[in-house]
N, C-alpha and C positions, 0 to 999 in steps of 0.2 A: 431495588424495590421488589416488594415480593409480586409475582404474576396473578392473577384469578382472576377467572368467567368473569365475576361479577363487578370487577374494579374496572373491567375492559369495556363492558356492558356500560355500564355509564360517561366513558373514554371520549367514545363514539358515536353514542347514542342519545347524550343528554342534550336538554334542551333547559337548563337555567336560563341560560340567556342575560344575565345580571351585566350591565357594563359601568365603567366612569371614566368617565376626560378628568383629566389634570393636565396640567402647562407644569413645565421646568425650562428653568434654565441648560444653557448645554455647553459644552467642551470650548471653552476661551482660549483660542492661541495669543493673545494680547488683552491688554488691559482695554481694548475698543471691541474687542469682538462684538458682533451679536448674535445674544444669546435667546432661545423659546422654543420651548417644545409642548405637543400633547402627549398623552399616555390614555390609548384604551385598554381597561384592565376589564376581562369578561370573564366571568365561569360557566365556562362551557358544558359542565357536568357535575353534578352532585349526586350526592352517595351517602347513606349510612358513614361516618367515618374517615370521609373522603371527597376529593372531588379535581375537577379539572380546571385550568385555566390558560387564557392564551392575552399576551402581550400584547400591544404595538406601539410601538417609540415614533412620532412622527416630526421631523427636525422642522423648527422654523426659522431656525436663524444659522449662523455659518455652517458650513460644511465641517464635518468632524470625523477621525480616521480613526475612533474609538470612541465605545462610551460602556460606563457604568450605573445600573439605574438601582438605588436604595427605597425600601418603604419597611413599613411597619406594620405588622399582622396585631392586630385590636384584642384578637380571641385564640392567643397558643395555634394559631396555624400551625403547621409546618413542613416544606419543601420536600415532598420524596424520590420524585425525579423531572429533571429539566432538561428542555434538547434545547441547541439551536443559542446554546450560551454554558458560561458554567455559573454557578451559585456557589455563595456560603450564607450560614444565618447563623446567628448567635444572637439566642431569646429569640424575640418578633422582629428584631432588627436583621432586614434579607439586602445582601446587595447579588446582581443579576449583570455580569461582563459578558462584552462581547467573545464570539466563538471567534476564530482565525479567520473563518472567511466574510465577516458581517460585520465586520468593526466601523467601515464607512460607511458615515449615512449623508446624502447630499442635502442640499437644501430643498423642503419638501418632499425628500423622500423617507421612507419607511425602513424599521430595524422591528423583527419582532422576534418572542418567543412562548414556547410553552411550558405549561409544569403540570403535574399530577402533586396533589398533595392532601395531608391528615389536618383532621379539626374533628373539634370536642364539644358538645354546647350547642356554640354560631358560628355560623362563616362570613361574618361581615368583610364588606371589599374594602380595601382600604382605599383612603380618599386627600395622601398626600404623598408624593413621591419628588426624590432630587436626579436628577440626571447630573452626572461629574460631579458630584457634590453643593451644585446648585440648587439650591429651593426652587418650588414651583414659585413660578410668578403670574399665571395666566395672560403674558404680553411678553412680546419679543422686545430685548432691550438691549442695556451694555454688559457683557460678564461684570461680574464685583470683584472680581478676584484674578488679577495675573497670573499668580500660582498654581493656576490647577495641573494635573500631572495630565503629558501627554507622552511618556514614556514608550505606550505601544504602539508599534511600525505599523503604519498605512497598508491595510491587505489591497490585493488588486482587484479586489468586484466590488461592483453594492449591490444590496440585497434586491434594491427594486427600485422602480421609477416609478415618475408619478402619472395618473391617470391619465389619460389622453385620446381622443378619438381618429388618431392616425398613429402607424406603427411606431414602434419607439423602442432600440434595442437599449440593453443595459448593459454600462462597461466591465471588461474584463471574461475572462473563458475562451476559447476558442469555440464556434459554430461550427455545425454542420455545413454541406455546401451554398447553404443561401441564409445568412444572415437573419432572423427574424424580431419581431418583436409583437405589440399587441394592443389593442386598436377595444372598441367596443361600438354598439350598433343600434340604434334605436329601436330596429327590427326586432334583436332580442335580448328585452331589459334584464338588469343583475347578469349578464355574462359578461367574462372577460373572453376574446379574441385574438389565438397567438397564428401569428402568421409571418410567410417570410415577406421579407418588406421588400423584395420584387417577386412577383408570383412567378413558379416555373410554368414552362411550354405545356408542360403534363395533368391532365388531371391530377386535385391532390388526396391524398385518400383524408380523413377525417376520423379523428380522435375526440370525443365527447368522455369530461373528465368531472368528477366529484370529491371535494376538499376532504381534509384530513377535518372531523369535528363537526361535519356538515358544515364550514362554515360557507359563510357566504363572500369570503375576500376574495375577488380572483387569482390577487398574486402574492399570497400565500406562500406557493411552491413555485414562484418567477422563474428562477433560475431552467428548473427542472422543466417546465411544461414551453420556455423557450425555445431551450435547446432540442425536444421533440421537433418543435414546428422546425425549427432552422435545416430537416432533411427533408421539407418539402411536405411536410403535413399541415392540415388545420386542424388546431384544437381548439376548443369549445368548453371553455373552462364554465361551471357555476358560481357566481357571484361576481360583484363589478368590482373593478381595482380599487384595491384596500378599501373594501365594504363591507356591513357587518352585516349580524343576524345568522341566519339557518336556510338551509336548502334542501329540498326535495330531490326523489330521484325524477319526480313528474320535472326536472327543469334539465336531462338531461335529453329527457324524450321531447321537449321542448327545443333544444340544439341540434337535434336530429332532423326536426323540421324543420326548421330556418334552413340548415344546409341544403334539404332537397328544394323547397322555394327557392332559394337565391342562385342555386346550380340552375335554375329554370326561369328566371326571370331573367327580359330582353332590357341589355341594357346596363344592369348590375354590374360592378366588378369580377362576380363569380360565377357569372354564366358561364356556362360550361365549364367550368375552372376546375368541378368538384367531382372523385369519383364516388357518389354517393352508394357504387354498390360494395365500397368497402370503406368502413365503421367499425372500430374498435368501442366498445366500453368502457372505461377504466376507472379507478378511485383510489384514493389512500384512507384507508381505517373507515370511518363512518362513511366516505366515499364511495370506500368499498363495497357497501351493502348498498348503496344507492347503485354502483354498477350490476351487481346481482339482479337487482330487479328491473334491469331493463336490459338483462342477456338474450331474455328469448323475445323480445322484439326484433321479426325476421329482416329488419334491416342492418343487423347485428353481425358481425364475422367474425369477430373472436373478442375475447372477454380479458380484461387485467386487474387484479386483488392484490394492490399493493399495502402492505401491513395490515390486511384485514382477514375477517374470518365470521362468517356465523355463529350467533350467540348460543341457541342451545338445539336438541333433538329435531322439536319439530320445523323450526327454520330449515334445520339440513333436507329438511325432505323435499325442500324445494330443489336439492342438487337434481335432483331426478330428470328435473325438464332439458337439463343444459344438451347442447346438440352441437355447439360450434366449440371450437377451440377456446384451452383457458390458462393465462400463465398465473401464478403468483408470484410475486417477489418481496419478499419478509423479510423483517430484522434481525432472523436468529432467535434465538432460545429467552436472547433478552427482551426480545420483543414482545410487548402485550397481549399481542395478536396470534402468538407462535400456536400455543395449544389449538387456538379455533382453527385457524389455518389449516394445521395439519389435522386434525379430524375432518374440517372439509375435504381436503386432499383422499383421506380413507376411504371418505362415501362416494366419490365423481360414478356417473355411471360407467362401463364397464365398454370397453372402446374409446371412451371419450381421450382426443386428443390433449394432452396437459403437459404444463413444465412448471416445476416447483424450486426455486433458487433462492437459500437463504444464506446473509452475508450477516454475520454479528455484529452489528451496530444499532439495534435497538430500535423500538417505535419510532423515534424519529427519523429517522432513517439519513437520507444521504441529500432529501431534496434543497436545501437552499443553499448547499455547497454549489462552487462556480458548474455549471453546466450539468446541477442535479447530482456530481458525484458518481459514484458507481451506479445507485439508482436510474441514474438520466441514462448512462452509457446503454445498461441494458434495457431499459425502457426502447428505449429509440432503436436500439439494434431487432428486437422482438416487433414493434411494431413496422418495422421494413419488412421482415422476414412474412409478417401474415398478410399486410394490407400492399403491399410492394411486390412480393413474389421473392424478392431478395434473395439468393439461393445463400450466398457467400454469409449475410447476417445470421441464414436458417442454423448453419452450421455450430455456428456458437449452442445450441439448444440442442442437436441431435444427437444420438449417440452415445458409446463410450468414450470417444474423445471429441466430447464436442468441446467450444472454445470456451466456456466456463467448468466446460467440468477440471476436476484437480487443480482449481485455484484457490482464491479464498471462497470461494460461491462454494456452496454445499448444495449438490444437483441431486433430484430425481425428476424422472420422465416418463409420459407414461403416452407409447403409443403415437409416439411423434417422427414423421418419415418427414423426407425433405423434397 
């Protein structure tokens, strides 16, 4: 897909907001199976020409170790790039397989993806989809069909589990040293909660995070904002488990105070549990910018711009204020994001501590691979290193030989001692 300002601009920043449920049928290992799923199909972003969309497959009847989701575009849609699965389409007719690591989905839990894509006219949403080949039925029932193919091998994770208000890890990955998983709190509504599911001895430092799209799901990026918390962080993700709608950056300055409340209230589970004077920022793509605007909130220590970037001139002039440390971590040249990114990168003010790490794999980056993927890896190692003190994780990021430079990560740094 071709890149530009303006296609990115509505990526991350649109607010269509358009959704629709549909029920299918789903993947039959017998002629008794049961089968029933929903499908929220949302456009996230429209554009002149263009626009954005995001998935969610939600299983309600047997467990299935692969799926296939088919519809039909009404008005010449069509697909220009998709993460988080592959596609093919021929005419209006798109089917939508699972990626390697997303193929199981359990019962009740969640499979989802996203796409950028062209239209001409309208962009009407479609309003019938099959899963395996099944019709929608709007009710869990029997397969109709013995036959259906289940030829793709059982990956080892699922993408996500179902909502819960006590922790709840998700199979498959290897954790960090404390297991986590993620809880939600009536204290503070639309967030999701990831935490290790025994808290350590240690105050924990705290990660306030904003979705890829603004959206409002929390586990969206499951995988990836897990295995953060699982080295002993809390994160504070925006939106409730597989929730929809839009979010604000006001909801992460929101999660900021709930931590320092709940660090201070007698009684809680978090009293004193939290080191509220270290606070990471972070986001992915329209996240991104929601973390931007709550950098120089002085309870802030350093800032993370994962697949995002400032949309034009006068935006960048807000670089000016930044005072704490700031990583990005990009999808490369293919990523959407890359040109903004890196002209943010040009303008940072002049001292400012920073590290710039891009791996080519594109907008969608690495999140809902087992334990966020390289993504998560370096995610979690940068946030030891500033909120932790970490010296050994620092090292990955300093230097000429620090521990990503000369791999696949494409490193600059600017101003970074250990």
């Amino acid at each position: 897909m071709q890149r530009s300002h303006h296609r990115y601009r509505a990526v991350i920043a649109g607010a269509a907001g358009l959704a629709v449920a549909a029920a299918a049928g789903v993947l039959a290992t017998t002629a008794h199976a049961a089968a029933g799923c929903r499908v929220n199909y949302t456009v996230s972003s429209s554009w002149p020409g263009g626009f954005g969309a995001n998935v969610t497959i939600t299983n309600l009847g047997d467990p299935v170790s692969s799926w296939r989701l088919s519809w039909s575009f009404a008005a010449g849609q069509s697909i220009t790039q998709l993460w988080n699965g592959t596609h093919a389409q021929a005419g209006a007719q798109v089917t939508v397989s699972n990626a390697a690591y997303n193929g199981s989905i359990a019962t009740n839990a969640t499979a989802s993806f996203g796409f950028n894509g062209s239209w001409t006219g309208s962009n009407p949403v479609p309003t019938a989809f099959t899963l395996n080949g099944t019709a929608c039925t709007g009710a869990v029932g029997e397969s109709p069909s013995p036959t259906t193919p289940t030829s793709s091998p059982s990956p080892t994770v699922s993408p996500s589990v179902s909502p819960t208000v006590s922790p709840t890890t998700s199979p498959g990955g290897s954790d960090g040293p404390y297991p986590a998983g993620y809880e939600t709190s009536g204290g503070l509504p639309n967030h999701t909660i990831y935490r290790p599911d025994s808290l350590p001895s240690y105050r924990m430092p705290i990660v306030v995070w904003g979705q890829g799209g603004c959206s409002a799901n929390g586990t969206s990026v499951l995988p990836f904002l897990r295995y953060i918390a699982s080295y002993g962080f809390l994160v504070l993700a925006n939106g409730s488990p597989n929730g929809s709608g839009t979010t604000t950056s006001a909801m992460l300055t929101q999660s900021m105070d709930w931590a320092v409340a709940e660090n201070a209230r007698q009684g809680g589970k978090y009293y004193g549990r939290l080191d509220t004077s270290k606070i990471a920022a972070a986001g992915f793509s329209c996240g991104g910018l929601e973390a931007y605007d709550v950098s120089t909130d002085p309870r802030v220590t350093t800032t993370g711009i994962f697949s995002s970037g400032y949309l034009n001139a006068s935006d960048r002039a807000k670089l000016r204020l930044l005072t704490k440390p700031i990583a990005y971590i990009i999808g490369g040249p293919s990523d959407i994001a890359y040109s903004n990114a890196m002209a943010d990168w040009a303008q940072l003010p002049a001292g400012l501590p920073a590290f710039m790490g891009n791996l080519n794999v594109g907008h969608g980056g690495t999140y809902t691979q087992p334990d966020g993927g390289e993504f998560g890896r370096v995610a979690a190692l940068y946030f030891r290193w500033r909120l932790k003190g970490d010296q050994t994780a620092g090292r990955y990021f300093v230097g000429a030989n620090c521990g990503l430079c000369n791999t696949q990560w494409s490193v600059q740094q600017k101003n970074l001692t250990l």
